[in-house]
N, C-alpha and C positions, 0 to 999 in steps of 0.2 A: 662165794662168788658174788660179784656184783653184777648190776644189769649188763654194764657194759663189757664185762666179760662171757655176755652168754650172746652166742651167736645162732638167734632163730628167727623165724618169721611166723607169720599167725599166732600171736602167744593167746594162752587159754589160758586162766589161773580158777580152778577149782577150790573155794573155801570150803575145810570139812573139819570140824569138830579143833578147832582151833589150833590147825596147821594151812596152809596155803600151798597151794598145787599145780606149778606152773610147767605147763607142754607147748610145745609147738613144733615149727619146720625145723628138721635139721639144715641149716645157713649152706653149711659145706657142700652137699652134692644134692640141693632144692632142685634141680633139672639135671642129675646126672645119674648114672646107675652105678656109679662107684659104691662099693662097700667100707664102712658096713649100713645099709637102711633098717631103719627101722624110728622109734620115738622112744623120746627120752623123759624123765620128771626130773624137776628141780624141786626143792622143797624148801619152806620157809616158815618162820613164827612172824616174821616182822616187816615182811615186803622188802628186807634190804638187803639181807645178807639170803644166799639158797646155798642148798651143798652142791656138790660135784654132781656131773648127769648124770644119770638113775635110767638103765636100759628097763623101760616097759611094756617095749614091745619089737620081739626080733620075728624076724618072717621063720616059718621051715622052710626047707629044700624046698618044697612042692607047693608052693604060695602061689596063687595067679598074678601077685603085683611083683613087674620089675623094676618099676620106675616111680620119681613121682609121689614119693612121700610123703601129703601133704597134710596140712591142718588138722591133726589131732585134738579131737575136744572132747574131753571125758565129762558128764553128766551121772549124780547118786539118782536111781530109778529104782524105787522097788525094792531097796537092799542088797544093789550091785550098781557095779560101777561099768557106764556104758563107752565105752569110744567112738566116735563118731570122724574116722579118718576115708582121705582119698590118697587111691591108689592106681596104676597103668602101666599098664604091660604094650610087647609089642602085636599080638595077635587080641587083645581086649579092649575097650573102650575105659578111657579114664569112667569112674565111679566113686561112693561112697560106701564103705562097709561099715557093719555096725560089730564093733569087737566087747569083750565082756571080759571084767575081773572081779573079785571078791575084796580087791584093795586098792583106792588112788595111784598105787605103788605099784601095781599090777600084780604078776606077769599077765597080759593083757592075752585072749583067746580069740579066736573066729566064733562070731554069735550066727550073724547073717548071712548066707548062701553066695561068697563074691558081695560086690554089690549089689545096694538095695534099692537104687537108683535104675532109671529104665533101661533096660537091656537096648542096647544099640545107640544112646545116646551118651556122649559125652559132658560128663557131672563132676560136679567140685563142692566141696565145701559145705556137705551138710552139715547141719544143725539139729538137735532134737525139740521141737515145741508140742507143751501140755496146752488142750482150749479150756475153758475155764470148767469144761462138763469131765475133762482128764482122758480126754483121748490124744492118744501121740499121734504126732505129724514128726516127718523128713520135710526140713525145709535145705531147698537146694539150686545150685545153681546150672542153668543149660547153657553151657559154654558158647560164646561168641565164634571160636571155631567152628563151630557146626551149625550153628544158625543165624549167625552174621549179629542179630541186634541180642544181645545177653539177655535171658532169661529168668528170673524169679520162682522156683517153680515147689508148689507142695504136693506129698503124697501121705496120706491115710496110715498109718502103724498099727499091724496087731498089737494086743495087751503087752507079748512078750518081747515085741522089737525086730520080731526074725521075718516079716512078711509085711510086703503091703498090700493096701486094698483099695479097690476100682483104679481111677482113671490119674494123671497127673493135673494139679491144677496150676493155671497162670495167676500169678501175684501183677506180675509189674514186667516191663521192658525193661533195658538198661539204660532207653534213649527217652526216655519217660520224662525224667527231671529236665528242667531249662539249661543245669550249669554242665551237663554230661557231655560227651564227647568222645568222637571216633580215634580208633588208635591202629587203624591201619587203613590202606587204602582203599579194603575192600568195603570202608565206613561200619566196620565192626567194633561193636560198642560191647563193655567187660561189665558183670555182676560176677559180684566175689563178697567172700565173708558172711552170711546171714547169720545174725545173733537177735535174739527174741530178749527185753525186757520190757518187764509190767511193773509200775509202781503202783505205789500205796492207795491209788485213786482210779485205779482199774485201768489206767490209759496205758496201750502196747503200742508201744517201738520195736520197731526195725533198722540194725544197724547194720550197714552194707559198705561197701568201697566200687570204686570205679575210678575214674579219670575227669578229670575235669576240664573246662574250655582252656585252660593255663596249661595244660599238659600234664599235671598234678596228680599223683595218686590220692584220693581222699576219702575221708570218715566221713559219713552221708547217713540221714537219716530219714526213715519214713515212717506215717502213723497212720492207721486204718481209721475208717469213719464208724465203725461199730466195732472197734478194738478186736478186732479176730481176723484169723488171716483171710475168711473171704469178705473181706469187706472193700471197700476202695480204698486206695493206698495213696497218700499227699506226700508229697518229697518236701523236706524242710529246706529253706532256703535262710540266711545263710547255712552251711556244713557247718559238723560240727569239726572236723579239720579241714581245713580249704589247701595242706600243701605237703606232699611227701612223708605220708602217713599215711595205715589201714590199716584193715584186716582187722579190727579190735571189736572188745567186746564190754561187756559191764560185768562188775560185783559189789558186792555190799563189805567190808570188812568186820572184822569182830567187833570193830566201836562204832559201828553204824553209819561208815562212811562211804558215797560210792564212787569209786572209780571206774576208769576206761584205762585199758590195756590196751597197745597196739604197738608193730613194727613200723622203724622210721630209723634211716631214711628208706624208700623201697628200692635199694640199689645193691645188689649182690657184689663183694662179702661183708658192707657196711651196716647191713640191717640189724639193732637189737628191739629188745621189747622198752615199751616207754613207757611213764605211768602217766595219767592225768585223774586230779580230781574233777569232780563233775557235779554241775546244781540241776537237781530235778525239779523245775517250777510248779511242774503237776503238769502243766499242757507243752511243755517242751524242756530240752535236754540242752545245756552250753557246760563247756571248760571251764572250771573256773581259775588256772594257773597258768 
């Protein structure tokens, strides 16, 4: 299959021992409770060709998610393979669970208790980040539904992934940058997508989506003033996409190349994954194609 024959959104691509590991939203029923849910792996040597979808993860009967499949991002931790998907029911709060497998390929498990995300708030889109001492964080987002301006938010991880610890903290608003912008009337503004890279020169980025003053879905960047997530957070201006693109993330390739993955256009059922190369300066991130 080619890109444009795969129909997902969030794409995630796992490089592991010199195969490539691409997940994301099922395209077909992303807001529907049609069956069948669940996520799928594509697999590739070469970024260009992948096979047929690969089920890695099908619910049981007695799952708490009915809805709402979203953003599966697998992360090697430890010598297992972690999932990092959101799911919603109708008697539970959208969340993020943390699932477990022994292979990229799955079949993927219930690691964490539901979600890991706080009990009575509505969450999307975590993320796993190591600080540079190796303690895990959930980084995640507090839905604009529920608290009108979008949220940035971290929480603490035991060693083994299955618990968190103390309080949730604030990174950033979603109204924070100058180029951001409301997308309904109640002036509710969207944080989506968190993905964590560090280059070679210790500097951490944060790559996020939202909406822009143009109406735009876009790739946005932020960089902390003491490279950790509690530090203070600067939103890069320009974006690193300014128009009908997100949710993407970075990898290094087997020849030392990095790229940015992301869905484009964000319009249901036109979305596939897109590739871009990308120059890391050392103090900031552009497209280079």
């Amino acid at each position: 299959m080619k890109f444009n024959e795969i129909h997902i959104r969030d794409p995630f691509i796992l490089p592991h021992k010199g195969t490539y590991y691409l997940y994301g939203t099922r395209g077909k029923n992303a807001w529907e409770t049609t069956s069948p849910l669940g996520f799928d792996v594509y697999i590739s040597s070469d970024l260009e060709n992948w096979t047929e979808p690969i089920s890695c993860f099908e619910p049981d009967s007695d799952f708490w998610g009915t809805k709402n499949f979203w953003a599966p991002e697998v992360h090697f931790y430890r010598g297992k393979f972690y999932m990092f998907a959101s799911f919603k029911s109708e008697t539970d709060h959208r969340g993020t669970q943390i699932l477990v497998a022994d292979s990229p390929k799955g079949p993927f498990q219930e690691h964490s208790d539901k979600a890991i995300t706080p009990h009575g708030w509505e969450c999307l889109d975590g993320t796993l980040y190591i600080t540079k001492d190796n303690t895990p964080y959930i980084v995640f987002c507090h839905e604009w539904t529920q608290v009108t301006d979008g949220e940035m938010c971290a929480l603490k991880l035991t060693e083994d992934l299955k618990h968190t610890i103390g309080e949730p903290m604030l990174l950033f608003h979603a109204s924070d940058p100058s180029w951001s912008k409301n997308v309904a009337e109640t002036d509710g503004y969207v944080t989506d997508g968190p993905f964590f890279y560090r280059n070679k020169s210790g500097r951490l980025f944060l790559l996020w989506s939202s909406f822009n003053t143009k109406d735009a879905y876009v790739q946005a960047v932020a960089t902390s003033d003491n490279d950790e997530i509690d530090g203070n957070w600067t939103h890069s201006h320009p974006l690193l996409l300014d128009r009908d693109g997100g949710h993407g993330m970075l990898f290094q390739t087997f020849e030392g190349g990095l790229k940015l993955i992301l869905h484009r256009p964000n319009n249901n059922p036109m979305e596939r994954p897109v590739l871009f190369d990308v120059i890391d300066s050392g103090s900031e991130l552009k497209i280079s194609n």
